[in-house]
C-alpha positions as CSV (number, residue, x, y, z in Angstrom):
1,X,272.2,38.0,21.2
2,X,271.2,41.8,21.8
3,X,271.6,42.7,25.4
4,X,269.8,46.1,26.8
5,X,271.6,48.7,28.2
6,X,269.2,49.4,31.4
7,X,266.7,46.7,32.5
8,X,263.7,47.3,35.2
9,X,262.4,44.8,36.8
10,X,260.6,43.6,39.9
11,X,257.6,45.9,38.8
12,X,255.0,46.8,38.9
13,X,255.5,48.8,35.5
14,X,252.3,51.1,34.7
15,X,252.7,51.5,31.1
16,X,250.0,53.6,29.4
17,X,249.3,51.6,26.6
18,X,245.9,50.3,26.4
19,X,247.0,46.7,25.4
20,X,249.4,46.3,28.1
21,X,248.5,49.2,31.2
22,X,251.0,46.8,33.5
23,X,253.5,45.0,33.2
24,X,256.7,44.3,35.5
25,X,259.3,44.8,33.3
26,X,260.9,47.3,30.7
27,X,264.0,47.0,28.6
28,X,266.2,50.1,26.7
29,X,268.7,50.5,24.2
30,X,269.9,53.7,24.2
31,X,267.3,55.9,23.9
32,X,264.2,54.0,23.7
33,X,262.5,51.2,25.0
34,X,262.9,48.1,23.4
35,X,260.7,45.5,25.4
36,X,258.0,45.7,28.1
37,X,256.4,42.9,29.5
38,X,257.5,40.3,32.2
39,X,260.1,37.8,32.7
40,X,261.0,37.3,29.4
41,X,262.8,41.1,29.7
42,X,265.5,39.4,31.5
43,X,266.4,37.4,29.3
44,X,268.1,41.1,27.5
45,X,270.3,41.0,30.4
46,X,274.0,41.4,29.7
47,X,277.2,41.6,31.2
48,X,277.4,45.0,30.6
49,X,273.5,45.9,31.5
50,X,272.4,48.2,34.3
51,X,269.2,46.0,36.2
52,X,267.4,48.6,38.3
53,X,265.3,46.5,40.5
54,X,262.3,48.0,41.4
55,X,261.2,45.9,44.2
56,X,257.7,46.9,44.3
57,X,258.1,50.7,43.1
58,X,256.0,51.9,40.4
59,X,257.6,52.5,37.0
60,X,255.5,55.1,35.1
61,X,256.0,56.9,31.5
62,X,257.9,60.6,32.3
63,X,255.3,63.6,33.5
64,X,255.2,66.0,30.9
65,X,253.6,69.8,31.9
66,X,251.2,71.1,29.2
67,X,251.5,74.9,30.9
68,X,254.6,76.0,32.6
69,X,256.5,78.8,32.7
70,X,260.1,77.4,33.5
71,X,262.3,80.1,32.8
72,X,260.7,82.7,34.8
73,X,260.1,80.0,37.6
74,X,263.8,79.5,37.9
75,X,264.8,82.9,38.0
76,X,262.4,84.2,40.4
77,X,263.9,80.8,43.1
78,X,266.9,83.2,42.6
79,X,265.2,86.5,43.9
80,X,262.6,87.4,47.0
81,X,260.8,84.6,47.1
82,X,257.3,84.8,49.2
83,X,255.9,81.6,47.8
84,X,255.2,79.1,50.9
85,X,253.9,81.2,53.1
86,X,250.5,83.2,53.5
87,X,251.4,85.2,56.5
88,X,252.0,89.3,56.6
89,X,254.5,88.8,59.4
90,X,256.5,86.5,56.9
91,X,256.3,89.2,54.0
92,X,258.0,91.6,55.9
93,X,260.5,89.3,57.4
94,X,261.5,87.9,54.0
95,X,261.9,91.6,52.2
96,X,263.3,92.7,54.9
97,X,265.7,90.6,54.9
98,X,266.4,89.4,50.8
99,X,267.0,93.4,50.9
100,X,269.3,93.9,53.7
101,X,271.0,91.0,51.9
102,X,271.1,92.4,48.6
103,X,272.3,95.7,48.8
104,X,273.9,95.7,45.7
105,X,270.6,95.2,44.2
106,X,269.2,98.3,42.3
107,X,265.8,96.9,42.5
108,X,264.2,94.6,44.7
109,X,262.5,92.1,42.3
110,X,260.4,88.5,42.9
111,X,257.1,87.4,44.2
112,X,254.8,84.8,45.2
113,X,252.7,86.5,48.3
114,X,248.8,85.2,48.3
115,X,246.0,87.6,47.9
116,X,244.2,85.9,50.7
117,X,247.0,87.3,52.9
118,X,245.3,91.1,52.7
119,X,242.0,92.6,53.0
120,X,240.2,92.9,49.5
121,X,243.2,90.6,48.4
122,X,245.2,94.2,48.4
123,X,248.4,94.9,50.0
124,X,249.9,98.6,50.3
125,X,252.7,101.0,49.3
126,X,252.9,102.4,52.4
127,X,253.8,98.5,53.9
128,X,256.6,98.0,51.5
129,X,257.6,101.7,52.1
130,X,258.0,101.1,55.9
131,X,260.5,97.8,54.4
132,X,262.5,99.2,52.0
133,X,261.8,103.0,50.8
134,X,265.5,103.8,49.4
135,X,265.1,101.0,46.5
136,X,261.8,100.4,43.9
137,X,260.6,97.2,44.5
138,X,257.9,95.3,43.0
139,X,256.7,91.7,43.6
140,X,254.6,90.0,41.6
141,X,251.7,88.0,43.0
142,X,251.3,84.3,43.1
143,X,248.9,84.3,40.1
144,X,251.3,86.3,38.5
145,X,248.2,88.6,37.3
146,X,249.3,91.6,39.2
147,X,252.0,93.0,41.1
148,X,252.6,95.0,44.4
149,X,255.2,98.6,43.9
150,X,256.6,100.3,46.5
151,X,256.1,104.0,46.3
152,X,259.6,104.6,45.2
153,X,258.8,102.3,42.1
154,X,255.4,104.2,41.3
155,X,257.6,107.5,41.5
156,X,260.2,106.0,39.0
157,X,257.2,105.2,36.6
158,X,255.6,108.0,36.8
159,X,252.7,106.5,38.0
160,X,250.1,109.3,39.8
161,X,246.5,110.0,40.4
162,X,246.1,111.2,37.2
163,X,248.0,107.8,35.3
164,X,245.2,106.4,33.3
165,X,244.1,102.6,33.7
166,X,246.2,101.3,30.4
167,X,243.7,98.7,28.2
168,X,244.8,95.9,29.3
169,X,245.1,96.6,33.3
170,X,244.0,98.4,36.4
171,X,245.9,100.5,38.7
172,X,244.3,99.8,42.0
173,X,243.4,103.1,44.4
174,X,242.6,104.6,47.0
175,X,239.0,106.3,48.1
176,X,241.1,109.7,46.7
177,X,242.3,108.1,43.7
178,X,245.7,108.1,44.5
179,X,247.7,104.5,43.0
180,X,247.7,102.0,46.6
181,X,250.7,99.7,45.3
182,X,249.2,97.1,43.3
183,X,248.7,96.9,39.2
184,X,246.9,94.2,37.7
185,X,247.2,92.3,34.5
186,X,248.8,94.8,31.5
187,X,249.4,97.8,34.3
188,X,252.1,95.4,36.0
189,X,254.3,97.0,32.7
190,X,253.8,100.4,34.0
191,X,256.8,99.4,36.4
192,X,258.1,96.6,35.5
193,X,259.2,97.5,32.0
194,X,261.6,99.7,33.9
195,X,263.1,96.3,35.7
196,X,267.2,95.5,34.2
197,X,266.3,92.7,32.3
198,X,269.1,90.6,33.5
199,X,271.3,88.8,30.8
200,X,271.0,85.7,28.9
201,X,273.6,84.5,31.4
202,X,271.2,85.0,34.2
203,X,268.4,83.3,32.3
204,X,270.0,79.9,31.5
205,X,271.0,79.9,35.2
206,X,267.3,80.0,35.8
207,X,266.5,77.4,33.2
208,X,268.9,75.1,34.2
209,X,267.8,75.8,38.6
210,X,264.2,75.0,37.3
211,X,265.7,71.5,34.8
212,X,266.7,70.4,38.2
213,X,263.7,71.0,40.0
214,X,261.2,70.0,37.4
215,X,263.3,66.7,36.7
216,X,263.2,65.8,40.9
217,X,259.6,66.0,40.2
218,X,259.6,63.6,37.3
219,X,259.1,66.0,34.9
220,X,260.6,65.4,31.6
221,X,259.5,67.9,29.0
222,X,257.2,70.7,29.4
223,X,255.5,73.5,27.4
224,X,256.8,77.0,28.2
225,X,253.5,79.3,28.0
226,X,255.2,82.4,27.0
227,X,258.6,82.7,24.7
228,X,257.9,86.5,24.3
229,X,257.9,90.0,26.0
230,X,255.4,90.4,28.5
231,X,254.6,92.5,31.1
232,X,258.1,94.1,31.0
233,X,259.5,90.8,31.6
234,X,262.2,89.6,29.3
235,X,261.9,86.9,26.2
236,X,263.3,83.5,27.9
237,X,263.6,82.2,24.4
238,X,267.5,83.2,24.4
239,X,268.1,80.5,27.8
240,X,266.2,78.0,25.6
241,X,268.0,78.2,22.8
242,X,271.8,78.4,24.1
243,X,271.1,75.4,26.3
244,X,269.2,73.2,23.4
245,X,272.9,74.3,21.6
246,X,274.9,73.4,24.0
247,X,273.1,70.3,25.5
248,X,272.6,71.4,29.0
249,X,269.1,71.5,28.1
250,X,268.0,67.7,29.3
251,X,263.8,68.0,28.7
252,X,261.4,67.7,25.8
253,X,260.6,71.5,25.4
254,X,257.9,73.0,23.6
255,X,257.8,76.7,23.5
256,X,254.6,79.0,22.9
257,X,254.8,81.8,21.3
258,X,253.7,85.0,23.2
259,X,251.2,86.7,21.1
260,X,251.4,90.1,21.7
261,X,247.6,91.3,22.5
262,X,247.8,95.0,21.3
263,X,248.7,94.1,17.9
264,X,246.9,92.2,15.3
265,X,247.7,89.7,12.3
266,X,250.9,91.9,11.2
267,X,252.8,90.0,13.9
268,X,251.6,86.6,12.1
269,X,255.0,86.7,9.7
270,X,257.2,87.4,12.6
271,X,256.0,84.1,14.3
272,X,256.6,82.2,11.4
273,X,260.3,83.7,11.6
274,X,261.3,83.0,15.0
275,X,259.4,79.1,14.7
276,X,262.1,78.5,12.5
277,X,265.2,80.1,14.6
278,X,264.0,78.8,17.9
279,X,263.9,75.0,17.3
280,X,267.0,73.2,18.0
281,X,267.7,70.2,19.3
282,X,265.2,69.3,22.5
283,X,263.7,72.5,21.9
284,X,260.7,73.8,19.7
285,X,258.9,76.4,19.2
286,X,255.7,75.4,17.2
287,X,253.1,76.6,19.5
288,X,251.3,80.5,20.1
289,X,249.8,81.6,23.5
290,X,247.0,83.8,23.0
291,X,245.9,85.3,26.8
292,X,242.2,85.9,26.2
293,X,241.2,86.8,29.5
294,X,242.9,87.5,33.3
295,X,242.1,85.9,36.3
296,X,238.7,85.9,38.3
297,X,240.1,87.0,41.8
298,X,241.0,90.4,40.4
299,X,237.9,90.0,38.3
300,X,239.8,90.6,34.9
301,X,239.0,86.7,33.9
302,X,236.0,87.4,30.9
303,X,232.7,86.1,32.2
304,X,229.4,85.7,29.9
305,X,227.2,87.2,32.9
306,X,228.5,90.3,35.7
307,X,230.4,89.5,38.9
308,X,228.9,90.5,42.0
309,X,229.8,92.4,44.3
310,X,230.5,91.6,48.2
311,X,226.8,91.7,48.5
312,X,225.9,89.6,46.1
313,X,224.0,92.5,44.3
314,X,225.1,92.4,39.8
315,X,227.4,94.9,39.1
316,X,228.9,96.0,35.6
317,X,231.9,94.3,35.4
318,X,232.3,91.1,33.0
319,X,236.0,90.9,32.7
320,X,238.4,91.7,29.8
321,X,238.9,90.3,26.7
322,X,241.8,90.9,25.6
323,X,241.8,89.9,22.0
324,X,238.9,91.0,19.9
325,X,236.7,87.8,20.0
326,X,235.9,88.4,16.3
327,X,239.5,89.3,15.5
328,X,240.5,86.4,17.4
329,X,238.8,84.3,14.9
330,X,240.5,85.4,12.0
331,X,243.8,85.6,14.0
332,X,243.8,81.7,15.0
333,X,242.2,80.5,11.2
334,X,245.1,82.2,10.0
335,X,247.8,80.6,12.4
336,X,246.1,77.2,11.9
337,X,246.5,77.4,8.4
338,X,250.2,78.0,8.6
339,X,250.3,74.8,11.1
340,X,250.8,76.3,14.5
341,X,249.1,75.1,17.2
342,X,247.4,78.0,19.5
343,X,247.2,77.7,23.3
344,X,244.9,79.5,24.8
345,X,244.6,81.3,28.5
346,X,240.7,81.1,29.0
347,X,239.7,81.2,32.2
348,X,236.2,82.4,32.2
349,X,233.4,80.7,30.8
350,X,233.2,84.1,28.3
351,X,236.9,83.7,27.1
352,X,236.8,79.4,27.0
353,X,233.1,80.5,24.5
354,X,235.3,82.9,22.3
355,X,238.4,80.3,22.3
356,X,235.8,77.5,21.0
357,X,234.6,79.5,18.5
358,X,237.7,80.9,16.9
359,X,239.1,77.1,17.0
360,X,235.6,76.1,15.5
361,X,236.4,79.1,13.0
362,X,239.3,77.2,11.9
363,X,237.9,74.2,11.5
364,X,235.6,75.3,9.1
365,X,237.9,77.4,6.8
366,X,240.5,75.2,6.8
367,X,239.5,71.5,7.8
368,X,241.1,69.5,10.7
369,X,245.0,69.7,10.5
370,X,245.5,68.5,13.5
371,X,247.3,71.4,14.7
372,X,246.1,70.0,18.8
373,X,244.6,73.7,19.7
374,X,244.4,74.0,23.5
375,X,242.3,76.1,26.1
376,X,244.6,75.9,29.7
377,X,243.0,76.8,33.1
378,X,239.3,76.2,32.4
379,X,238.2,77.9,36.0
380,X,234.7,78.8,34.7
381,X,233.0,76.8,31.6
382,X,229.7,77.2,30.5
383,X,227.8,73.7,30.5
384,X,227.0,74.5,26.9
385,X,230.2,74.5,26.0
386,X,231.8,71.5,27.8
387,X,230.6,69.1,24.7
388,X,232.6,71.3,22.0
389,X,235.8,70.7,23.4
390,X,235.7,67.0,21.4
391,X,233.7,68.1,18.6
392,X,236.5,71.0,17.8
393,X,239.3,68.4,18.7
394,X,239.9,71.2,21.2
395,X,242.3,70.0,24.2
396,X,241.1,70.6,27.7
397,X,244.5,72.0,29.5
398,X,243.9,72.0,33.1
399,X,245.7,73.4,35.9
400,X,244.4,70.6,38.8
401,X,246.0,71.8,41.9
402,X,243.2,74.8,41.7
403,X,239.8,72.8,42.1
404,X,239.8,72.2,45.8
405,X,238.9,74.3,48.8
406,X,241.4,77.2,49.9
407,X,241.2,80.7,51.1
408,X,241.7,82.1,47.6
409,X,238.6,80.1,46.5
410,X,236.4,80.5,49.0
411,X,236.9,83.8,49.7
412,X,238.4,86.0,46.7
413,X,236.1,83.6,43.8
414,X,233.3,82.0,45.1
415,X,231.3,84.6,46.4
416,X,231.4,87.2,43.4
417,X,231.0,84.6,41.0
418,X,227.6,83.1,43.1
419,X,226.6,79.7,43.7
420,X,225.1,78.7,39.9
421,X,228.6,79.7,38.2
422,X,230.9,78.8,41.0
423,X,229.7,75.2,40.4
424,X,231.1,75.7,36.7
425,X,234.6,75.6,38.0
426,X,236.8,73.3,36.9
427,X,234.6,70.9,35.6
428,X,237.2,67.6,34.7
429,X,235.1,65.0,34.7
430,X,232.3,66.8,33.1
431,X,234.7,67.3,30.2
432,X,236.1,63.5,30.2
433,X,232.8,62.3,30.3
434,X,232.2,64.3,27.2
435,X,234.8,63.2,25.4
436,X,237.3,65.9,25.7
437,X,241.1,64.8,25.8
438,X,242.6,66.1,29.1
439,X,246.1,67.3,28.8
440,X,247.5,68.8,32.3
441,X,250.0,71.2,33.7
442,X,250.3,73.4,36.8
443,X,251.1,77.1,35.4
444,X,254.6,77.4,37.8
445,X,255.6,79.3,39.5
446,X,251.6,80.4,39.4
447,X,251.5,77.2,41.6
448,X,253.7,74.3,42.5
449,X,254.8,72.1,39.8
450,X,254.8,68.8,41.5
451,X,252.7,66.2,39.3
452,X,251.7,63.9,42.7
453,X,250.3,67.2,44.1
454,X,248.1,67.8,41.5
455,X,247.2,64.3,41.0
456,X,246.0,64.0,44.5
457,X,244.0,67.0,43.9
458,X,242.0,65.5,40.4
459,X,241.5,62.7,42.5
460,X,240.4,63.6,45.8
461,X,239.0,67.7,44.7
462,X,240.9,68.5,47.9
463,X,244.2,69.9,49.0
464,X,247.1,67.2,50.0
465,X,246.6,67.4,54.2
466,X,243.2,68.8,54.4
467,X,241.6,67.2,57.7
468,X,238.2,69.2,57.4
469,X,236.5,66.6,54.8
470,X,235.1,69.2,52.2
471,X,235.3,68.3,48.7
472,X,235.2,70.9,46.0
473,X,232.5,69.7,43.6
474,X,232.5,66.0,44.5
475,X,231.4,65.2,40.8
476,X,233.9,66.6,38.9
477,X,236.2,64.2,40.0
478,X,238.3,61.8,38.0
479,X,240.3,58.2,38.3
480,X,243.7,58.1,39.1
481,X,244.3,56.5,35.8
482,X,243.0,59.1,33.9
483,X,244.7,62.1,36.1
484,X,247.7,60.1,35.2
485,X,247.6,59.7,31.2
486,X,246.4,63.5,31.4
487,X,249.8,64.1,32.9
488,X,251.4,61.6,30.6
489,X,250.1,60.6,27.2
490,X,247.9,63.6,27.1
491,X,250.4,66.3,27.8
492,X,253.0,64.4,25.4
493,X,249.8,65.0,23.0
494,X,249.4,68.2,23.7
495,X,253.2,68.9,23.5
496,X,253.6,67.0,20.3
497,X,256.0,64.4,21.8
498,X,254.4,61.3,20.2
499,X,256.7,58.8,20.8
500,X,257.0,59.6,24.8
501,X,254.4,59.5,27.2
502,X,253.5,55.4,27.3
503,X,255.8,52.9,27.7
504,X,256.0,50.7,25.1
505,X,258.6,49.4,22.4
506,X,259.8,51.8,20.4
507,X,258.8,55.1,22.0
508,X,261.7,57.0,23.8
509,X,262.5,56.2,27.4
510,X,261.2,58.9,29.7
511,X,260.7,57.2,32.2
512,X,259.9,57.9,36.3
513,X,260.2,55.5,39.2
514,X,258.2,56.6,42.2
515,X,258.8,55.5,45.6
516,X,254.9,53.5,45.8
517,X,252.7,52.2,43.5
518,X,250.2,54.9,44.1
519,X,247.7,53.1,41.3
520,X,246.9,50.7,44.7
521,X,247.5,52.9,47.5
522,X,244.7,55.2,49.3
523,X,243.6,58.0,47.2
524,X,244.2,60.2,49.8
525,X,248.2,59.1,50.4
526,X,248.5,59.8,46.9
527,X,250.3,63.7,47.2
528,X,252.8,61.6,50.1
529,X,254.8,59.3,47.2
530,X,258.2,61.0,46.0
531,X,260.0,60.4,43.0
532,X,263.2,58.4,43.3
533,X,264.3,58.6,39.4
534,X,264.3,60.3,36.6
535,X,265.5,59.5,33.3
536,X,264.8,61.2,29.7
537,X,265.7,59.0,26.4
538,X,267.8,56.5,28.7
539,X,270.1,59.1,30.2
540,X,268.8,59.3,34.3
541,X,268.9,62.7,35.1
542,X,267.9,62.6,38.9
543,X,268.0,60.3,41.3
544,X,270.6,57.6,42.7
């Protein structure tokens, strides 16, 4: 009689398959599931079978993150880390002290401070200066679409009243032109191109800090959103590909990519080369990440119509593009053809119109492949557009933890967009009722990674905690089922994982057990469940 190796029961089992969706029991043989169902699964109990009873927890297929950037999310836990905190006080506390602790450190190097914490979303030289003045330092922001130098670091770079804005960037200044401390988008490199770029040692350290992480989460594969060069920051595709060798590398790993926006199609052939180098093992690297636009806070994020200004008067800014829309076109016909999938940043509703149509491009020169094109972050799309998304076969990428009330929102986004746009934002269940195929992610260390976070936000359109009742465009909402297969089944889609992401016979055995079965709780207790388990093909990689 065949006996199972692991056995859950005492359910309830939420499975993801539409001909079962629960269940309270699941079988596996070594790495994949071999039964699901109810108390018949017992009867695969052996001597030598481990029984996890679940006693009420919720079994659920592993989460899978459609847009992350792992690597540098590790690293950076390793450096000056602002993240968690909004407060000036706090900044100067933490460098402060990361420096005074570090003084071995040539440079001081990390991130994560909120534009909401400074007037105009702005910092200063001259604050960093009065932290640390003998070092350069720079810190990138939260949205990891601009950074904040010290003077000391503008010095090293050169960087002056008379440094032009590069093409792809804007150095921010003062009312006499001098630079104030912060770059945005492609002017970040000014600096940090100048950065040591640490070792491949020091990058599988950070891989395997963010594995851990990412697996107490119940994450068990992921798409990295940039294997490539950019904005002075290293390639991580080196701590991918030693750890896929030597099999510290635990997740399903998709890599995309970085397509290298001030070249053109001569790059195409050197893609198709490093596809073929970079996929071992766990690891893959079939995908391309095409940045379109920026981000609409520093109002770099491409928009079909002008931003307005603080007094809600037009003014002539539309945002960047950052690929030639009708080069674009050619560019992604011609990757499509040689079978690579293209993910897309498009954030405003100008750059998700000129994604569509170089997808739709595709389509028509080279028929449906299949190649599962995506469009992530989706802050601002025009209602015309919403309905192409499942004519093109186009997946909708989104980045959930953003559609809810916050500072950054309500007072860096909202008001230069105006109220007829700003209700364009992050428009989920416009797209699912539509048709679209919802694959999600959360764009770490943009923003925290946790799954339940960002599932209580697609639910509720409101931060996990808020107490003052406002809900970010009520009817853009979606089920908890569905935020949970977009998280799931439509990420493993999107990450070309087909046999994970459901739980049913024959498929791998990703697999998370959380702490509740949030499918019956409260909607708005959803962000308080924790993960107890994790386990990828079999093999549990967190938990007791």
């Amino acid at each position: 009689m065949t006996t199972a190796d692991l056995v859950f029961t005492g359910g309830p089992v939420f499975t993801g398959d539409p001909a079962r969706t629960r269940a309270t029991s699941l079988a596996v043989i070594g790495e994949r599931i071999i039964a699901v169902g109810h108390d018949e699964v017992r009867e695969l109990v052996g001597p030598a079978t481990e029984v996890v009873d679940l006693t009420g927890k919720l079994l659920i297929p592993g989460f899978q993150d459609a847009h992350i950037h792992a690597v540098y999310g590790g690293v950076e836990l390793a450096e000056c880390d602002l993240s968690g905190t909004t407060g000036v006080d706090d900044y100067r506390r933490i460098i402060a002290g990361f420096a005074a602790d570090h003084p071995d450190h040539a440079w001081i190097t990390g991130g994560g401070w909120s534009m909401e914490s400074f007037e105009g979303g702005l910092p200063t030289r001259q604050l960093l200066d009065a932290l640390v003045s003998d070092r350069p330092v720079l810190l990138v922001n939260r949205d990891h679409h601009g950074a904040w130098a010290n003077s000391r670091a503008l010095e090293l770079a050169g960087i002056t009243a008379d440094t032009p804005d590069p093409a792809d960037g804007r150095i921010e200044r003062d009312a006499d032109g001098h630079p104030t401390g912060v770059l945005q988008e492609g002017a970040a490199a000014l600096v940090s191109r100048l950065v040591p770029p640490g070792t491949t040692a020091d990058r599988v350290a950070g891989l395997l800090r963010a594995q851990a992480l990412l697996h107490s989460l119940g994450i068990t594969g992921w798409q990295d959103a940039i294997l490539g060069e950019f904005a002075g920051r290293p390639d991580p595709s080196d701590a991918y590909l030693a750890a896929a060798q030597d099999g510290t590398l635990t997740a399903r790993v998709t890599g995309a990519l970085w397509w290298d926006r001030a070249r053109g199609a001569e790059q195409i052939p050197e893609l198709v080369d490093r596809r073929a180098k970079l996929s071992h093992g766990r690891f893959r690297a079939g995908s391309v990440k095409i940045m379109q636009d920026g981000i609409a806070e520093n109002f770099t994020a491409a928009l079909t119509s002008p931003y307005l200004d603080g007094c809600g008067c037009a003014t002539a800014n539309t945002g960047m593009s950052f690929v030639d829309p009708e080069a674009l076109r050619g560019h992604v016909t011609a990757l499509d053809a040689l079978d690579f999938q293209v993910h897309f940043h498009a954030l405003g509703d100008r750059a998700v119109r000129e994604a569509l149509d170089a997808i739709e491009a595709a389509v028509t020169a080279n028929g449906r492949r299949g190649n599962r094109h995506h469009l992530a972050h989706l802050q601002v799309v025009h209602p015309e557009d919403i309905a192409r998304f499942a004519r093109l076969g186009a997946l909708a990428n989104i980045q959930p933890l953003w559609a809810a009330h916050e500072p950054q929102m309500d007072e860096l986004t909202i008001p230069f967009l105006g109220p007829e746009r700003a209700a364009w934002q992050y428009p989920f269940g416009a797209l699912l009722r539509a048709g679209a195929t919802l694959v999600a992610g959360s764009d770490w260390p943009v923003s925290s990674p946790d799954p339940l976070a960002g599932l209580h936000v697609a639910v509720n359109r409101a931060e996990p905690g808020a107490t003052d009742g406002r809900v970010f465009l009520p009817e853009q909402r979606i089920d908890l089922t569905t935020a949970l297969a977009a998280y799931t089944a439509g990420s493993a889609h999107a990450n070309g994982h087909d046999d994970t992401g459901s739980l049913r016979p024959g498929h791998l055995a990703d697999l998370v057990v959380l702490d509740r079965d949030i499918l019956t709780a409260p909607p708005e207790e959803i962000a308080d469940a924790r993960v107890e388990q994790t386990f990828v093909g079999g093999t549990r990689v967190h938990g007791a």
